[in-house]
C-alpha positions as CSV (number, residue, x, y, z in Angstrom):
1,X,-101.8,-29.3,245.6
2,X,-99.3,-28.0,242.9
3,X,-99.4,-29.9,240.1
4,X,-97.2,-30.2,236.7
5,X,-98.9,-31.2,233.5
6,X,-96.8,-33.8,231.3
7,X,-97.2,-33.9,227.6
8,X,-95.5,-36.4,225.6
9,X,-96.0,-35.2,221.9
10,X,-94.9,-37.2,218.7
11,X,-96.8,-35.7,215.4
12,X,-99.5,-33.6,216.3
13,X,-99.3,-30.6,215.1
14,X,-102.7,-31.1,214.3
15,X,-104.5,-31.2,217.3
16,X,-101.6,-29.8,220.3
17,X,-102.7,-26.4,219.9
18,X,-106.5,-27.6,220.8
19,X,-104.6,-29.5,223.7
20,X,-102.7,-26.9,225.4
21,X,-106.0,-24.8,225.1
22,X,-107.4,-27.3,227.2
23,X,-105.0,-27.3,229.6
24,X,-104.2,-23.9,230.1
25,X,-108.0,-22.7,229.7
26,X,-108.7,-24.9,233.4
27,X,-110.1,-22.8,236.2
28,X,-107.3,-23.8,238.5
29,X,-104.5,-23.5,236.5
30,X,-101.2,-26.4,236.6
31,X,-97.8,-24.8,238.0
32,X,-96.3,-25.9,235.0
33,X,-96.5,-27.7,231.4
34,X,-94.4,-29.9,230.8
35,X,-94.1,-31.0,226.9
36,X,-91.5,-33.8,225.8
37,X,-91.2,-33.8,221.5
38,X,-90.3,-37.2,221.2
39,X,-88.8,-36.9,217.5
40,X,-91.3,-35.4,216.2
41,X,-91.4,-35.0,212.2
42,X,-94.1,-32.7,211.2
43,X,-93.1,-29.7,213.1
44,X,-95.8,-29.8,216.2
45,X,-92.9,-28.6,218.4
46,X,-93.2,-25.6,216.5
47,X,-96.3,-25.1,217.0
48,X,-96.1,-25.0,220.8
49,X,-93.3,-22.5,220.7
50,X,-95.3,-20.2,218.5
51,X,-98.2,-20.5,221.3
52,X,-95.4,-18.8,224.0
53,X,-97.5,-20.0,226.8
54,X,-95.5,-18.4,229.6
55,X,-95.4,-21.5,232.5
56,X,-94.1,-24.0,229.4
57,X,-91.1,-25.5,229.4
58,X,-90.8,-27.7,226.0
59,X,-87.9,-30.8,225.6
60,X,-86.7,-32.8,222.9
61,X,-85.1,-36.5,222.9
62,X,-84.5,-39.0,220.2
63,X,-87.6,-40.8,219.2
64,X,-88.6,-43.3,222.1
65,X,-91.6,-43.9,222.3
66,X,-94.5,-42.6,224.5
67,X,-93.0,-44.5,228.0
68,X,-89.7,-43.1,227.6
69,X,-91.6,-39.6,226.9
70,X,-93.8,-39.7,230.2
71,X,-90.9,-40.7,232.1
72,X,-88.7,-38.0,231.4
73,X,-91.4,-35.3,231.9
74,X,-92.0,-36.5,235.1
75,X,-88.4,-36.4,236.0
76,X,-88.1,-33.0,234.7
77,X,-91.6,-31.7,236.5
78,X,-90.9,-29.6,239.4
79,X,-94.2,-30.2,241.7
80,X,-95.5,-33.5,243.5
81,X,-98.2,-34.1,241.8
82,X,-97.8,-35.0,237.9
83,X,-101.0,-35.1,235.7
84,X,-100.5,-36.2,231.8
85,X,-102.5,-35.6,228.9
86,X,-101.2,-36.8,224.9
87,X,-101.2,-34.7,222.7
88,X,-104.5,-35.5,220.6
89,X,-106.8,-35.5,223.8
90,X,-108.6,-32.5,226.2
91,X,-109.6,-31.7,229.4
92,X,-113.0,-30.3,229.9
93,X,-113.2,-27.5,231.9
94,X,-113.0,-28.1,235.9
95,X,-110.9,-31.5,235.2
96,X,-108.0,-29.9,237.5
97,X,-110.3,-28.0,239.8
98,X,-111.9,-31.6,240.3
99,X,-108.6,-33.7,240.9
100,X,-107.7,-31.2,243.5
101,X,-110.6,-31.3,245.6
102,X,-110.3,-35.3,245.0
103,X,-107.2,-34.5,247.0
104,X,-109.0,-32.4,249.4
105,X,-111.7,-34.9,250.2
106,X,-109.2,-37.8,250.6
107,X,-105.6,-37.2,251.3
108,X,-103.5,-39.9,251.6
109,X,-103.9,-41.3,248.3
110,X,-101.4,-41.7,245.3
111,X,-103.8,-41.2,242.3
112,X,-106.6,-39.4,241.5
113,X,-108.6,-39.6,238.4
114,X,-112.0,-38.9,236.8
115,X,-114.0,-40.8,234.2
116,X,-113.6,-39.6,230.7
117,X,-115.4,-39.3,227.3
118,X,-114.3,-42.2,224.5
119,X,-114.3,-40.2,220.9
120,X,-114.1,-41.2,218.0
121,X,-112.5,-40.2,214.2
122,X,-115.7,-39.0,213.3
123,X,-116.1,-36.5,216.1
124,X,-118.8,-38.9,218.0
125,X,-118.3,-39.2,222.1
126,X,-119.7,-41.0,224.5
127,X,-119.1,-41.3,228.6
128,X,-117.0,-44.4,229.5
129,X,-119.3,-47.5,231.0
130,X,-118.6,-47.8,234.5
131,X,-120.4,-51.4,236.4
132,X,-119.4,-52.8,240.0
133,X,-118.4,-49.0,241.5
134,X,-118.2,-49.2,244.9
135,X,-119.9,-45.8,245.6
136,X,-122.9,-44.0,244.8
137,X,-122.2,-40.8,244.6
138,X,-120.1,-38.9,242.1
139,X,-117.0,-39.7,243.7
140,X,-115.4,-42.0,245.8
141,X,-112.6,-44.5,246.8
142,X,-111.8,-47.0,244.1
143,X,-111.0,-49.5,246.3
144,X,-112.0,-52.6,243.9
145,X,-109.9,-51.5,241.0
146,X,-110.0,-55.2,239.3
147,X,-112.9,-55.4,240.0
148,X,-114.3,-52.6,237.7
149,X,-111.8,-52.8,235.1
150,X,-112.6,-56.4,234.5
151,X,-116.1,-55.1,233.9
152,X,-115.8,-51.7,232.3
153,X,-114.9,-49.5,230.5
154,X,-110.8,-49.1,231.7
155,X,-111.5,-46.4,234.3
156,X,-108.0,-44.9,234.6
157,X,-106.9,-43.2,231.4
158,X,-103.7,-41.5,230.5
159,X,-105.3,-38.4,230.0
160,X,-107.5,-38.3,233.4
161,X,-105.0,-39.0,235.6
162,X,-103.1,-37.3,238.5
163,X,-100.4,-39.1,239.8
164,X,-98.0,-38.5,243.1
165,X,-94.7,-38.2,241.1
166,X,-93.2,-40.2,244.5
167,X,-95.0,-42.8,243.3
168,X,-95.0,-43.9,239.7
169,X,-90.5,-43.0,240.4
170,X,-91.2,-46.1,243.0
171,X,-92.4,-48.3,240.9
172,X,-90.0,-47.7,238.0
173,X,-92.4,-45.0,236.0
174,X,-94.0,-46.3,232.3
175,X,-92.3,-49.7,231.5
176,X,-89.9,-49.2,228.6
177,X,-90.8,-53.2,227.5
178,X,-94.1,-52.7,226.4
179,X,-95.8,-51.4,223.1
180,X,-99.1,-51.6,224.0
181,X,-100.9,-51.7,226.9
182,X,-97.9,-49.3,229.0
183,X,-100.2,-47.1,230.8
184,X,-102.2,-50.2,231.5
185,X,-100.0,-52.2,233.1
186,X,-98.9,-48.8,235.2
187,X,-102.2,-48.2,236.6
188,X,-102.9,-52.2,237.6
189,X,-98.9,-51.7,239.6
190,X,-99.9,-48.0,241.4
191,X,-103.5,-49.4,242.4
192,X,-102.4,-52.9,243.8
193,X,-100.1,-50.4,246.0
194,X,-103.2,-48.1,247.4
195,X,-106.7,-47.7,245.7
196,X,-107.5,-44.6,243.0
197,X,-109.8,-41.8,244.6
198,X,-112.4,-41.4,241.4
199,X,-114.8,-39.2,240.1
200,X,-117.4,-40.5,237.5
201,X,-117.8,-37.1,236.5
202,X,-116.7,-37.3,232.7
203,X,-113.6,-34.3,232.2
204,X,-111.9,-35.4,229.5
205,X,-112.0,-36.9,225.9
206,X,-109.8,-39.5,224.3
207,X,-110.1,-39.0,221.3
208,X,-109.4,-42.3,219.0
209,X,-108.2,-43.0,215.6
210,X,-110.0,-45.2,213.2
211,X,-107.6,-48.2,214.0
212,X,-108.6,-48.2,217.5
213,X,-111.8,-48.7,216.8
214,X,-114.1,-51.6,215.5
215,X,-114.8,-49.7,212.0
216,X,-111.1,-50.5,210.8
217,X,-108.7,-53.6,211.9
218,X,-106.1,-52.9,215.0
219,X,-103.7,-51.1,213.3
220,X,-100.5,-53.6,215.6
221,X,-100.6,-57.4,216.7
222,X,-100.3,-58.7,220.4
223,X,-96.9,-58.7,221.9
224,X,-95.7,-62.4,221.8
225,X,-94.2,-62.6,224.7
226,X,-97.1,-60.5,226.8
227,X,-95.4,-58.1,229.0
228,X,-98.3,-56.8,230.1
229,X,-100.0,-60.4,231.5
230,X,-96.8,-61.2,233.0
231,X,-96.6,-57.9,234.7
232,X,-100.2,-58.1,235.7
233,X,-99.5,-61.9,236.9
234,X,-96.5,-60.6,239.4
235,X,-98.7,-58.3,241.0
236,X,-100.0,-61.2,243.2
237,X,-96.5,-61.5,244.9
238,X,-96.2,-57.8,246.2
239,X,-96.7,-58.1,250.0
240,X,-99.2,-56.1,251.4
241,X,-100.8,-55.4,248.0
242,X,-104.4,-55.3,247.3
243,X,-104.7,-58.1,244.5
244,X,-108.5,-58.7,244.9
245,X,-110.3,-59.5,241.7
246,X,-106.9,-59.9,240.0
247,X,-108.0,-63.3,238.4
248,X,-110.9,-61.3,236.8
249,X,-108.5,-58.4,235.2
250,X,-106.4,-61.0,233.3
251,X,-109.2,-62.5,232.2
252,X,-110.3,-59.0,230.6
253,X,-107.0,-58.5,229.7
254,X,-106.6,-62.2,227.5
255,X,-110.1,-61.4,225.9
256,X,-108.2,-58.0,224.8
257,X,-105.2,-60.1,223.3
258,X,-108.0,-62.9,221.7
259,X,-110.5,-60.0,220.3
260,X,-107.6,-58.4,218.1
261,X,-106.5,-61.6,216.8
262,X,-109.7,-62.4,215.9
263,X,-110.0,-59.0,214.3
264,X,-107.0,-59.6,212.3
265,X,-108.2,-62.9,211.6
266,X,-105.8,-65.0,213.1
267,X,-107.8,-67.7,215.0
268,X,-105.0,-69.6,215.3
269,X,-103.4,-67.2,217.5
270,X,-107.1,-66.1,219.0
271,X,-107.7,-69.5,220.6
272,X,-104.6,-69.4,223.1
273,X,-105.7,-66.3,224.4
274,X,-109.2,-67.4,224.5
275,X,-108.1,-70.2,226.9
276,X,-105.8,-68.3,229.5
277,X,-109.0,-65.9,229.7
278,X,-111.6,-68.9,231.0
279,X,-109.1,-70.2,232.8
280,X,-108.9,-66.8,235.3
281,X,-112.4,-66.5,234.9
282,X,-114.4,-69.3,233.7
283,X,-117.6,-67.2,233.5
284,X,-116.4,-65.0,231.1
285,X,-119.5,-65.0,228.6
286,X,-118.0,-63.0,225.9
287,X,-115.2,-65.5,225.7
288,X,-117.5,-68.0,225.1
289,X,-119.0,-66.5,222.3
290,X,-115.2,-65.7,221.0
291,X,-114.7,-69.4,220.7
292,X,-117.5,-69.8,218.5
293,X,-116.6,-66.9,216.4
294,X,-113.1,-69.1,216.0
295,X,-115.1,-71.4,214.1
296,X,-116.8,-68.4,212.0
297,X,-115.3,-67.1,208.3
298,X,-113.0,-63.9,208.9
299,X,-115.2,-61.6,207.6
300,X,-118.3,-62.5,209.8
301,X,-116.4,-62.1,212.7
302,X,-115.2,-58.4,212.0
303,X,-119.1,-57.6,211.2
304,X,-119.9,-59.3,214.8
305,X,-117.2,-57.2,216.2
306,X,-118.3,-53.8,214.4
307,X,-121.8,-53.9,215.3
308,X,-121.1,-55.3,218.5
309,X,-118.0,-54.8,219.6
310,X,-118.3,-52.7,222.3
């Protein structure tokens, strides 16, 4: 299994150096690296040059944004198999070793992905929570995908991930549409096709500014127009796809939309959201408790969300 590591880098010269170490320090090593500057300002492109790892190849395009960045390192990657990794984030060691005999164990498959370690500004980590798995050892089929996402932590990340490059080409890589929720949307279209092989072995760290967590306000608003749901929603129509537990997902995924606007403190745009959730899953508790917090003063609600956000 040859695989090709894709970096998409936009202003971190801070932390790429720590990132490439990751990468190139894993006991079976990538082909190739693949790293995409997309615009960059503050000279991190430099910084990978000065590094002069020799199985590199580094590219530069126009700002466009982290879809457009993926997408062209995986057009540019030379093996089947495409693994990414931003530029902030790390492997642990063994993350490669343990795709590949993933692979090994279960052929046939179009991704293959471990569990990760959620950090945060402060240097904090802890392993992703993973309910409703439908194994019990340390690895196994994901074969209810919506299932566990509508539950979980999300178990596919964009910096865990091995992906069959056949396959995210086929259906039409990162979408180019969406400015949040990209990667999200690509998993949900690449599982519905043939289910993850997983490890719940934690090999990687995303490491997460302030914004993203409940100790500042979301640093960007919903998209109005909700690429994502609608992408999501059209997943039901592909025949032969494995939809199951769909209803739940967009449920998860409305309760994602409701909790920011509620973080922003815009009920009025919270209580939509709130709705489309209950009606895919009318048991959703949390939402429940969303609606009341509709009725609460904005700064209650972003203490309810900070201490218990999670």
């Amino acid at each position: 299994m040859d695989i090709s590591v894709v970096i998409p880098l936009f202003n971190k010269k801070a932390t790429i150096a720590a990132t490439l170490a990751s990468v190139t320090g894993q006991s079976c090593p990538a082909r190739e690296i693949v790293v995409v500057n997309d615009g960059s300002t503050d000279g991190c492109e430099a910084v990978v040059e000065s590094l002069g790892i020799p199985n590199l190849r580094l590219f530069h395009q126009k700002n466009a944004g982290v879809s457009a960045a993926r997408n062209y390192g995986a057009s540019l990657a030379r093996c089947e198999w495409v693994a990414f990794i931003d530029g902030d984030d790390e492997w642990l060691p063994g993350f490669l070793e343990t795709v590949i005999g993933l692979h090994d164990a279960s052929p046939g498959h179009e991704v293959y992905a471990t569990a990760y370690y959620a950090g945060d500004y402060q240097g904090n980590k802890r392993p992703i929570t993973l309910n409703k798995l439908p194994f019990s050892e340390e690895q196994g089929v994901l074969d209810n995908y919506f299932e566990v996402g509508s539950c979980s932590d999300p178990p596919l990340w964009s910096s865990a991930i091995c992906i069959r490059k056949a396959a995210l080409q086929e259906i039409g890589g990162f979408p180019l549409d969406v400015k949040s929720g990209e990667d999200l949307l690509t998993w949900a279209r690449l599982a519905v096709r043939k289910p993850p092989v997983y490890s719940t072995r934690p090999l990687a760290v995303f490491w997460q500014e302030k914004a993203h967590t409940y100790d500042d306000k979301p640093n960007r608003t919903p998209e109005r127009d909700d690429p994502v749901g609608k992408g999501l929603a059209a997943l039901k129509t592909i025949p032969g796809g494995d939809a199951r537990h769909l209803g739940r997902y967009l449920s998860m995924w409305y309760k994602m939309r409701s909790s920011i606007y509620l973080r922003l403190g815009q009920r009025h745009n919270a209580l939509p959201e709130i709705l489309k959730g209950l009606r895919h899953q009318p048991s959703n508790g949390k939402l429940y408790i969303y609606l009341l917090l509709c009725l609460m003063p904005p700064a209650v609600t972003r203490n309810v969300f900070k201490r218990f956000g999670r």
